[in-house]
N, C-alpha and C positions, 0 to 999 in steps of 0.2 A: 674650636674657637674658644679662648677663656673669655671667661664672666670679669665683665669692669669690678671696681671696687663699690661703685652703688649696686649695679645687679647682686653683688653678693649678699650686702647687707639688707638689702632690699628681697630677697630668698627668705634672710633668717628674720624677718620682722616677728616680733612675738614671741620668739625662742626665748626660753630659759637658756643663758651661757654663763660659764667660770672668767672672772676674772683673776688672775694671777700678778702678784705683786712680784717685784725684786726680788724676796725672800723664798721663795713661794708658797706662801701664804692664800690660799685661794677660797673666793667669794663669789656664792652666787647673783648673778642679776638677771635682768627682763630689761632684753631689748624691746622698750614699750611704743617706737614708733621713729621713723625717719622722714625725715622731711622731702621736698618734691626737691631734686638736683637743680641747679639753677646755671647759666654759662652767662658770663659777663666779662667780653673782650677774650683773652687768652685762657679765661679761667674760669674751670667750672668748681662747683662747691657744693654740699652738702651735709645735713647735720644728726644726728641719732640723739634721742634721750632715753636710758637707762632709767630703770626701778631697781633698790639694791637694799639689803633688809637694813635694820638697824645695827648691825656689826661693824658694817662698810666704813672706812675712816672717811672723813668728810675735810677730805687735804685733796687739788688735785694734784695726779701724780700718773705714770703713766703703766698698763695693766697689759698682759697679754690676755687678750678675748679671745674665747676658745668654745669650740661648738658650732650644731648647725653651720657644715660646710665654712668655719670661719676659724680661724689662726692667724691672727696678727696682735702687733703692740698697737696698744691705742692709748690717746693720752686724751685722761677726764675730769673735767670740772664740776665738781657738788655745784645745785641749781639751789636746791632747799630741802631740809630735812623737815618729814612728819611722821603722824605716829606709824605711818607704816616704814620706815625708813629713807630713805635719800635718793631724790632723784638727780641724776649727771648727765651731764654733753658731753658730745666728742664733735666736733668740725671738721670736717674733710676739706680741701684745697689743692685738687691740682691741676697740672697744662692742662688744659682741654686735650691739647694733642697724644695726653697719654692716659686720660682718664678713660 
């Protein structure tokens, strides 16, 4: 049986992973926490926030995540930048029926 897309990321919670740009230019971050899945009529949803040092460009744009049992494109939006670097979102959204 495969692992939904929260089970997965819900696995790698706390993991160090590479972000990879278009280029591939690759950056590390810290899956630093995901939030509880939520189902609302047809549609279930979900959210992850990234830690990512201070190199990370603070545009969002969308990154192949890579590591800890994870390989996908994900598309992320800078929250707020401090001195330790830039924390980002990613939103999940989909059918219930296929999540």
């Amino acid at each position: 049986m495969s692992l939904t897309a929260y089970e997965r990321w819900s696995a790698a919670n706390g993991a160090d992973l590479e972000a990879v740009d278009g280029a591939g230019t690759r950056y590390r971050i810290h899956l630093a926490s995901i939030s509880d899945q939520q189902t609302d009529g047809a549609w279930t949803t979900f959210s992850l926030e990234f830690r990512a040092g201070t190199d990370f460009p603070a545009e969002q744009n969308s990154y192949d995540i890579v590591g800890a049992g994870i390989a996908e494109p994900v598309f992320v939006v800078p929250l707020a930048r401090d001195a330790e670097g830039l924390r980002l979102e990613a939103v999940f959204t989909q059918d219930k029926e296929q999540a």
